[in-house]
C-alpha positions in Angstrom: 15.4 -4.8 23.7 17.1 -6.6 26.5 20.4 -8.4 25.3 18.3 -11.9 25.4 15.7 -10.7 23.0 18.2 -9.1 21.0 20.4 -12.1 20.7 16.7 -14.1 19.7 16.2 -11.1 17.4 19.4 -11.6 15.7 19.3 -15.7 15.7 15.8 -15.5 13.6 17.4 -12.6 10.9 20.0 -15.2 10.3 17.8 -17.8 10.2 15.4 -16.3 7.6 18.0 -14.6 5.3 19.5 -17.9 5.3 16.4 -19.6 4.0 15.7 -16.6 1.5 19.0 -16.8 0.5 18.8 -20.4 -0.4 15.6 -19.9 -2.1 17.2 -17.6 -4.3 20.5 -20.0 -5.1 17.6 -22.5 -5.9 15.7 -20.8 -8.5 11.9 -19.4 -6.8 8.3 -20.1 -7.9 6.8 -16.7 -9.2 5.6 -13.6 -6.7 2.2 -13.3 -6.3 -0.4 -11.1 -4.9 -1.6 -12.0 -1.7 -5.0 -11.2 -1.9 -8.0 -10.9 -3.9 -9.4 -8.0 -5.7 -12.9 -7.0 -6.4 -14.8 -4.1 -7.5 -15.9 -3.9 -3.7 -12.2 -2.0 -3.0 -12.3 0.3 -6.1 -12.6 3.9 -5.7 -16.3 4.8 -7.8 -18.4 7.6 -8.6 -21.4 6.6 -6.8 -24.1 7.9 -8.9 -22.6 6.5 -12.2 -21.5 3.5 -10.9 -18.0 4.0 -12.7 -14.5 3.6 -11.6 -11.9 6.3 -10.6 -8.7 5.4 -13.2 -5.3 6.2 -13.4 -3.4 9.2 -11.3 -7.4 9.9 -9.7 -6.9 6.2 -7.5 -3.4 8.1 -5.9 -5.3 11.0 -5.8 -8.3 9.4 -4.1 -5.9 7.1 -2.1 -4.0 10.4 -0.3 -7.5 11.6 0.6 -8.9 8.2 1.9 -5.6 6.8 3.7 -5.6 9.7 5.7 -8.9 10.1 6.7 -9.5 6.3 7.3 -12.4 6.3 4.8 -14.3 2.8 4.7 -16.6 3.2 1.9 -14.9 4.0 -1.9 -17.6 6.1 -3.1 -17.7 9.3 -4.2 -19.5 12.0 -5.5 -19.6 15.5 -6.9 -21.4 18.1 -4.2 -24.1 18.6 -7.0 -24.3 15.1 -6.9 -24.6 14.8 -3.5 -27.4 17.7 -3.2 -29.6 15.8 -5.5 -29.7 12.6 -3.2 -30.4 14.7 0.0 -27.6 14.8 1.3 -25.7 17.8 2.6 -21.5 18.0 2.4 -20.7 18.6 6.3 -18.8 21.6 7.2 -15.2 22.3 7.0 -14.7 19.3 4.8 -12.7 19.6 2.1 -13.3 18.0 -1.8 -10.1 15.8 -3.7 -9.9 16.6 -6.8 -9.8 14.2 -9.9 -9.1 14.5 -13.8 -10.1 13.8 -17.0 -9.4 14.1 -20.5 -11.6 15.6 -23.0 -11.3 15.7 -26.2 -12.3 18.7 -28.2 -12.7 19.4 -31.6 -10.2 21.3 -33.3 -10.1 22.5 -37.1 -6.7 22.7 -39.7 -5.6 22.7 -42.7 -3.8 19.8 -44.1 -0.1 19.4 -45.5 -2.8 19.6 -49.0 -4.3 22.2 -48.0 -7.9 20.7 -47.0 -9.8 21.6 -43.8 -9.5 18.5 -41.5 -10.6 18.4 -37.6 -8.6 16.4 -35.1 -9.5 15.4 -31.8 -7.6 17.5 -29.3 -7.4 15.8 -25.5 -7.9 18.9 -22.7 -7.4 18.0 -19.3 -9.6 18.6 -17.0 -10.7 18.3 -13.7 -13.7 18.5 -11.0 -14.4 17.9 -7.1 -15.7 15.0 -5.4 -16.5 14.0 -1.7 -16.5 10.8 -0.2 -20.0 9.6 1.0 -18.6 10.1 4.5 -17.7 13.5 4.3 -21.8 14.2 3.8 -24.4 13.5 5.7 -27.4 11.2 4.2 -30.9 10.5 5.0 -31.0 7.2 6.8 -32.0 4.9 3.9 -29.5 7.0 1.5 -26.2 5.6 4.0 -28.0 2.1 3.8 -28.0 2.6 0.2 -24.3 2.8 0.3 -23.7 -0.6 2.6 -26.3 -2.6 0.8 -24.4 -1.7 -2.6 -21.1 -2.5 -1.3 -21.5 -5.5 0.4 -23.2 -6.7 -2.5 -19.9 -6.2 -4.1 -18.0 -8.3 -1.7 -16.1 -11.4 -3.7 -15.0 -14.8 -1.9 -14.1 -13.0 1.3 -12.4 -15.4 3.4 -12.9 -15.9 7.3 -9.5 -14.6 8.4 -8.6 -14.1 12.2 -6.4 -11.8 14.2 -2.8 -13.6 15.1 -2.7 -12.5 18.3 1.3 -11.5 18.6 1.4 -9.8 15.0 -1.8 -7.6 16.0 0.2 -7.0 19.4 3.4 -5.8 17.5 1.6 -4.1 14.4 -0.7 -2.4 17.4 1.8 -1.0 19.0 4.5 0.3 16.5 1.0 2.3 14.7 0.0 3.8 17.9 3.4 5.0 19.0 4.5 6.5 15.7 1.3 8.0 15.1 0.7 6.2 11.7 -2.4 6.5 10.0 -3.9 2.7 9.3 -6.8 2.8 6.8 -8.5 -0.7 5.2 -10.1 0.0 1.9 -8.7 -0.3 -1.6 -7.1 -2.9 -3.6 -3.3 -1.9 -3.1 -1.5 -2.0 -0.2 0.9 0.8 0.1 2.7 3.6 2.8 2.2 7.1 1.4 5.2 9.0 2.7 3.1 12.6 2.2 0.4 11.4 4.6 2.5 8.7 6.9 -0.6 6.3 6.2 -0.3 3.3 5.7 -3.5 1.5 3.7 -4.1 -1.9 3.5 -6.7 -4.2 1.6 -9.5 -5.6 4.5 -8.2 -8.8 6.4 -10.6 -11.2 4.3 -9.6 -10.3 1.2 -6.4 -12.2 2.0 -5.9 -15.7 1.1 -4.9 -16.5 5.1 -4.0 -14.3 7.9 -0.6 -14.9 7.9 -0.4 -13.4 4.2 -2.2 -10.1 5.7 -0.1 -9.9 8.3 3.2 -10.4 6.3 1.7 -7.6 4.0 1.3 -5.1 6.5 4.5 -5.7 8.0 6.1 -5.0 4.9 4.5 -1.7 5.0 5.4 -1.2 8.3 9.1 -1.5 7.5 8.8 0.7 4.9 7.3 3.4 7.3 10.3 3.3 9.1 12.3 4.9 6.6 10.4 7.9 6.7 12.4 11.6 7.4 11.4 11.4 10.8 12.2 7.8 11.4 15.3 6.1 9.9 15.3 8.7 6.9 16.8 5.9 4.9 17.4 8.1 1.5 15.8 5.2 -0.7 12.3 5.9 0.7 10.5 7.9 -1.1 10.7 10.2 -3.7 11.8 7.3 -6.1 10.9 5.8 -9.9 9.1 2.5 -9.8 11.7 0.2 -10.8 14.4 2.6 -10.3 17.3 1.4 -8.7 16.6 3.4 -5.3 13.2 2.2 -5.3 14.2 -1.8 -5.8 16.6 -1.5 -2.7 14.0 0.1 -0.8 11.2 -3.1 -1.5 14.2 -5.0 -1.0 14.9 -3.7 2.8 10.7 -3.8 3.3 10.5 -7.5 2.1 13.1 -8.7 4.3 12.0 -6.6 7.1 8.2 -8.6 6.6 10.4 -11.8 6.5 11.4 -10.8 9.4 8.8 -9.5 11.6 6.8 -13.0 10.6 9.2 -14.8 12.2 9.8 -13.1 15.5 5.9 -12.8 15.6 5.8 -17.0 14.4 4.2 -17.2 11.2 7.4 -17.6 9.4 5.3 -20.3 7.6 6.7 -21.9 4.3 3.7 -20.2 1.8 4.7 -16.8 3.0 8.5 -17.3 3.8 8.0 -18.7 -0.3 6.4 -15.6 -1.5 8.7 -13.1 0.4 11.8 -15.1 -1.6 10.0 -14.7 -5.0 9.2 -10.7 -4.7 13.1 -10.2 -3.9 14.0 -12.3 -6.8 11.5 -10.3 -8.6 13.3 -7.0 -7.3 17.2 -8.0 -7.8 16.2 -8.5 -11.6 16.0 -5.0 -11.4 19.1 -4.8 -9.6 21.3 -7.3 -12.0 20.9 -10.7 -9.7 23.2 -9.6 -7.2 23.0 -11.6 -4.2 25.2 -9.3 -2.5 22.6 -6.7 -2.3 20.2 -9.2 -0.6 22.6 -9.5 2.0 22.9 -5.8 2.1 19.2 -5.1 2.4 18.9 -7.5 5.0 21.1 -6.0 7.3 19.1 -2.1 6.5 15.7 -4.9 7.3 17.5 -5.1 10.6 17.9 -2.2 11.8 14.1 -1.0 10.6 12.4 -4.3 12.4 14.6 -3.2 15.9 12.9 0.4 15.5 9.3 -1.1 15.0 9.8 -3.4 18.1 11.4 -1.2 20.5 11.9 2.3 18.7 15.7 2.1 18.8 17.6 1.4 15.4 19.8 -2.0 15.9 23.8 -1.9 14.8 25.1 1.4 12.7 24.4 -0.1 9.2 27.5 0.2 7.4 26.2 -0.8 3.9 23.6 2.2 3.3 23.5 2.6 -0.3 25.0 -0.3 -1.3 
């Protein structure tokens, strides 16, 4: 950045720790989630209609952030044989588990024959539909079904300046940007990050606010900033808190050099790092702290240079 920018840079990280700091002194309304959820974004078995559960969505979420899969079904390659479809070459199945229980026979501490119920994992392949290839009116199948899943979408818009900086940072480091699912997260493994679809936000500004916070988490990666709290990490652990700490202020941040440092999100950005320095005992200190690792990660997305040495790393 030239030395103007930077100084502009620096005047708007000041200006929003400020107000998050003050938010925090004054007691914050709750976090919440941005966006709506629906059975439209949930990973599915397509012929049974039932959602993917527990570790099978991260399973299904490695497989589908990296490819940039739009549709969340999935099926079985019997599965996908029997609706005429064919699984196209060189692809690859993800695989998913299960328990099932099994019937096993002992003898009690009074010496009767009981059976218990015994749960064996287990597990199977599955495809996503676009990994096949369909009949015509079998891929309509799949739109017609999920669009008929679609709840209250609302009619965001592009922000011009935040698709500009979001753009460019993606296409520069190479990042993987897939929107499907109900979670917005950066997977480390597969430097994706995956993002719920634009209308399932309640306004733009919250989506882009979202994805910048996933952006400033990228920037932690190995190859990036390797800050040591990213990745690898506990939910709730205290490495992980600091970590949604320095991505929260780095969204706080990016909204306001991009100019939707609006009160509703600036709001919502104060209540998740209140939520996050319970974790972390109410220190305000660390807030301060995280800020100035949010710093250094927003100078890397805008320009790919890291700002000042950061002098607190850790704390």
């Amino acid at each position: 950045m030239t030395n103007k920018a930077n100084t502009a840079s620096k005047d708007v990280y000041a200006i929003v720790t400020d107000k998050i700091v003050a938010a925090l002194e004054n007691g914050t309304v709750p976090w919440h989630k941005p966006w709506k959820t629906g059975s439209e974004n949930t990973h599915m078995n397509f012929q049974s209609k039932k959602a993917y559960r527990g570790v099978n969505i991260w399973l299904l979420d490695i497989t589908a952030a990296t490819r940039g899969f739009s549709l969340p079904f999935w099926m079985t390659f019997n599965q996908i044989k029997a609706m005429g479809g064919m699984v196209n070459k060189g692809e690859k199945a993800t695989m998913v588990v299960y328990w099932n229980l099994i019937d096993k026979n002992e003898i009690d501490s009074d010496g009767k024959k009981v059976t218990k119920k015994i749960p064996l994992l287990r597990y199977y392949n599955v495809f996503n539909v676009a990994q096949a290839t369909f009949p015509q009116e079998v891929t309509d199948k799949f739109v017609t079904y999920y669009n008929s899943l679609t709840v209250d979408a609302k009619e965001n818009s592009e922000i011009a300046e935040c698709k500009r900086v979001a753009d460019t940072y993606i296409a520069r480091e190479k990042i993987t940007l897939a929107h499907r699912g109900d979670k917005a997260c950066y997977s480390p493994l597969a430097d994706a990050i995956t993002m719920p679809k634009m209308n399932s936000f309640e306004s733009s500004e919250e989506y882009y606010s979202t994805l910048f916070h996933e952006m400033a988490h990228s920037t932690g990666a190995k190859k990036r900033l390797n800050r040591e709290e990213c990745g690898g990490h506990f939910f709730g652990s205290e490495e992980y808190s600091k970590e949604e700490l320095v991505a929260e202020f780095g969204a706080a941040f990016l909204s306001g050099l991009t100019g939707i440092n609006v009160k509703p999100v600036t709001d919502n950005s104060a209540a998740y790092i209140a939520s996050w320095l319970k974790v972390l005992k109410d220190d305000k200190r660390i807030a301060v702290n995280a800020s100035q690792r949010a710093q250094k990660a927003v100078d890397f997305i805008i320009d790919g240079k890291p700002g000042e040495e950061d002098n607190n790393k850790g704390n």
